[in-house]
MIKETI-371145 format. One record per residue (C-alpha): residue number from 1; residue in three letters; chain; z, y, x. Coordinates in pm, 1 decimal, m for minus. Example, Ala and Ser with C-alpha at 12.3 -4.5 7.8 and 13.67 -1.06 7.14 Angstrom:
<pts>
<pt><num>1</num><residuo>Ala</residuo><cadena>A</cadena><pz>780.0</pz><py>m450.0</py><px>1230.0</px></pt>
<pt><num>2</num><residuo>Ser</residuo><cadena>A</cadena><pz>714.0</pz><py>m106.0</py><px>1367.0</px></pt>
</pts>
This chain:
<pts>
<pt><num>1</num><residuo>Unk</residuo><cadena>A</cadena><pz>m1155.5</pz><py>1008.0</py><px>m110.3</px></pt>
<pt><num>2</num><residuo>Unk</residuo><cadena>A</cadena><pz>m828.2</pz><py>1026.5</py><px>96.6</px></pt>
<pt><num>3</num><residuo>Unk</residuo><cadena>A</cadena><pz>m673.1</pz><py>793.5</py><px>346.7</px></pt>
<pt><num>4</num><residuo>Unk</residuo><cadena>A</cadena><pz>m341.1</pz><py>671.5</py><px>299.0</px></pt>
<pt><num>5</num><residuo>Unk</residuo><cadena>A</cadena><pz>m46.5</pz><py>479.5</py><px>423.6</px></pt>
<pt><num>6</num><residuo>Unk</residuo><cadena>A</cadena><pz>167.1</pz><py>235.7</py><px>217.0</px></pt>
<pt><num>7</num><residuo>Unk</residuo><cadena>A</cadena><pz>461.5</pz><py>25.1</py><px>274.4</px></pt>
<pt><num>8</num><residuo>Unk</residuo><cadena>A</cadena><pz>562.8</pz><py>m263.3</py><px>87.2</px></pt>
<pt><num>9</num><residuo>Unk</residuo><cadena>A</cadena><pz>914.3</pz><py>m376.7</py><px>40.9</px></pt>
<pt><num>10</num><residuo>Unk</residuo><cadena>A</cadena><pz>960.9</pz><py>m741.2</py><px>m72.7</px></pt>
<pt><num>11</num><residuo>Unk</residuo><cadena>A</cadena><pz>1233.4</pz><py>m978.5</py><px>m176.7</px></pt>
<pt><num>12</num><residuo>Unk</residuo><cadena>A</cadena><pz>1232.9</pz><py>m1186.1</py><px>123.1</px></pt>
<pt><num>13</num><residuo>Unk</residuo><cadena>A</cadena><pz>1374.2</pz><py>m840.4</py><px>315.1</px></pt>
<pt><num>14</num><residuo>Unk</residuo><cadena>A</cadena><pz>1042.8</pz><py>m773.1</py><px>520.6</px></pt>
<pt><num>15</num><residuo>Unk</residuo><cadena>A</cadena><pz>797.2</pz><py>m489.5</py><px>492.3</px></pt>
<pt><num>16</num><residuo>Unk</residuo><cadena>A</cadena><pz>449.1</pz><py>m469.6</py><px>523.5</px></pt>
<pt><num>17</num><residuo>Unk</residuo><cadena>A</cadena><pz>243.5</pz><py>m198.0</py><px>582.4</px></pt>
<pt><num>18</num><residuo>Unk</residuo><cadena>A</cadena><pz>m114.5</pz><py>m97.0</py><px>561.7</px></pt>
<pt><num>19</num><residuo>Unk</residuo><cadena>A</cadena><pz>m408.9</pz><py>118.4</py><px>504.5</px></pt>
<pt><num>20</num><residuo>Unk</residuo><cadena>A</cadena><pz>m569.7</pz><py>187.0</py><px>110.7</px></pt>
<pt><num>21</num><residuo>Unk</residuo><cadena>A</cadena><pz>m814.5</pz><py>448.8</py><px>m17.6</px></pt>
<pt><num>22</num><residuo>Unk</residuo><cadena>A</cadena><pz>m761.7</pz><py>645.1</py><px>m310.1</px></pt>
<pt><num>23</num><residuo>Unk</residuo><cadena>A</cadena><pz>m811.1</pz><py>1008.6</py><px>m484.8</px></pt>
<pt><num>24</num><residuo>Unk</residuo><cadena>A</cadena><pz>m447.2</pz><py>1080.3</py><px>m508.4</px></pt>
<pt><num>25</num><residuo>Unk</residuo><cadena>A</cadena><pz>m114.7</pz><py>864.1</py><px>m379.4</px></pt>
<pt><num>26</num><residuo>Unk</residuo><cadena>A</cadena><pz>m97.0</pz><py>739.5</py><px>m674.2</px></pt>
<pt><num>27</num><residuo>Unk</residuo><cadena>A</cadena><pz>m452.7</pz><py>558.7</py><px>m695.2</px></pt>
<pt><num>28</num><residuo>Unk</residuo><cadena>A</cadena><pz>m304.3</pz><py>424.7</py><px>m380.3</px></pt>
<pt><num>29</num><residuo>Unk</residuo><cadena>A</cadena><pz>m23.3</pz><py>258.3</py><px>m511.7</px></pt>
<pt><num>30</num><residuo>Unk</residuo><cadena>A</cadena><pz>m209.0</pz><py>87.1</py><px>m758.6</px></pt>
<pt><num>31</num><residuo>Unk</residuo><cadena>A</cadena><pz>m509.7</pz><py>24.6</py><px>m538.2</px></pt>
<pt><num>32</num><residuo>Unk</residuo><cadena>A</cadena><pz>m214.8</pz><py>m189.8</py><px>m276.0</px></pt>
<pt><num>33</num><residuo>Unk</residuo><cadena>A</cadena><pz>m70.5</pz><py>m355.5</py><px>m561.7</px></pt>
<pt><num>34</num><residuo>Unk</residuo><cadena>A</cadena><pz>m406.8</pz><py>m510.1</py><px>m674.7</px></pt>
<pt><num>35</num><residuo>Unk</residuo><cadena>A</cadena><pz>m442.6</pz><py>m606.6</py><px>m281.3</px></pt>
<pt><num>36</num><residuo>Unk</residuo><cadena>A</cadena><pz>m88.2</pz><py>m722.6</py><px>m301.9</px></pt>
<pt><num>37</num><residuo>Unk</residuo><cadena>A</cadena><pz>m232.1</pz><py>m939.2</py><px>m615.1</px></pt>
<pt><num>38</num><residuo>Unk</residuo><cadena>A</cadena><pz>m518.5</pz><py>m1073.1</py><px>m463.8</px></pt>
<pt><num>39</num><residuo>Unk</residuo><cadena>A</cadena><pz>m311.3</pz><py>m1208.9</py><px>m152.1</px></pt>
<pt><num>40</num><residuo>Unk</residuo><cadena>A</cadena><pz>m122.2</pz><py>m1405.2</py><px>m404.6</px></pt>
<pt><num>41</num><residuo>Unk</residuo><cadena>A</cadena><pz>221.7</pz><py>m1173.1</py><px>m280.3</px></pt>
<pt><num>42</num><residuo>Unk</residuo><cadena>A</cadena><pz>459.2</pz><py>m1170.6</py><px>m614.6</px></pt>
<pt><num>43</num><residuo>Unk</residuo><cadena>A</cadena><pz>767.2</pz><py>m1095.3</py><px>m450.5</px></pt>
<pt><num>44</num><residuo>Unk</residuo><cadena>A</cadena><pz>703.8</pz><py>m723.1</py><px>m320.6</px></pt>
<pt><num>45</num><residuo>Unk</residuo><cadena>A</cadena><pz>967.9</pz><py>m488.0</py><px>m472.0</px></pt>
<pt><num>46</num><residuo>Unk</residuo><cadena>A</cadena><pz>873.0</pz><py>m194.9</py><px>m374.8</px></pt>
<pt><num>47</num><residuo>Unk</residuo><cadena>A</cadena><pz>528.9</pz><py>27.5</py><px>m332.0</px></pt>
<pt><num>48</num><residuo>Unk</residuo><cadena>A</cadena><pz>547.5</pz><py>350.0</py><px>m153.8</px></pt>
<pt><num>49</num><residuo>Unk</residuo><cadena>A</cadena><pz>309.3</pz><py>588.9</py><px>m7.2</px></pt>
<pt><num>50</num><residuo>Unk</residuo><cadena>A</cadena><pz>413.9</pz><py>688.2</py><px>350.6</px></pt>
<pt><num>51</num><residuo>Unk</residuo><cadena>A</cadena><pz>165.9</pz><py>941.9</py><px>382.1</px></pt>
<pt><num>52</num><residuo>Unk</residuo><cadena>A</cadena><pz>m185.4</pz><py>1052.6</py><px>428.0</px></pt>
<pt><num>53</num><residuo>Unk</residuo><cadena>A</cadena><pz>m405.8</pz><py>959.6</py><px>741.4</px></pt>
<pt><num>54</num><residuo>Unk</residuo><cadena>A</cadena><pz>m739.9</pz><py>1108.1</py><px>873.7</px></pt>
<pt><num>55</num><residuo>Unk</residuo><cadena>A</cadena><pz>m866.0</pz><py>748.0</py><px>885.0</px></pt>
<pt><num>56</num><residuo>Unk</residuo><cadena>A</cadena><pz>m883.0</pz><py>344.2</py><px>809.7</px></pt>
<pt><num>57</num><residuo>Unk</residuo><cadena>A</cadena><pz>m794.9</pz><py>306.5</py><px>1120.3</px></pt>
<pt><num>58</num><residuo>Unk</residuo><cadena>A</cadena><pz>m433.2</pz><py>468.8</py><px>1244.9</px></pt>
</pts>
C-alpha cells in the first residue's frame, strides 16, 4: 500500500485536497472519487494525484 496526495477541482472554482491509500495512483483516484461520493460532492471536475507521501499524515 502507498500513500498519496489528491486534489480535487470542482465547479464552484475551489479545490480540495487530501490524503487516500491505494496500490497505484490510479486506485487513488478512484478510491477519492468514492470519498468524493460518500460526502454527497457531485460537482468536482477534476481528480488528480499530486504525488506520493511517506504517510496519512503530511
Amino acid at each position: 500500500m502507498a500513500f498519496f496526495k489528491v486534489k480535487v477541482s470542482r465547479e464552484c472554482n475551489t479545490t480540495r485536497t487530501f490524503n487516500v491509500v491505494g496500490n497505484r495512483p490510479q486506485e487513488a483516484i478512484q478510491a477519492a472519487a468514492l470519498q468524493l461520493r460518500d460526502e454527497g460532492v457531485a460537482d468536482a471536475v477534476a481528480i488528480a494525484v499530486v504525488g506520493q507521501i511517506s504517510s496519512l499524515r503530511e
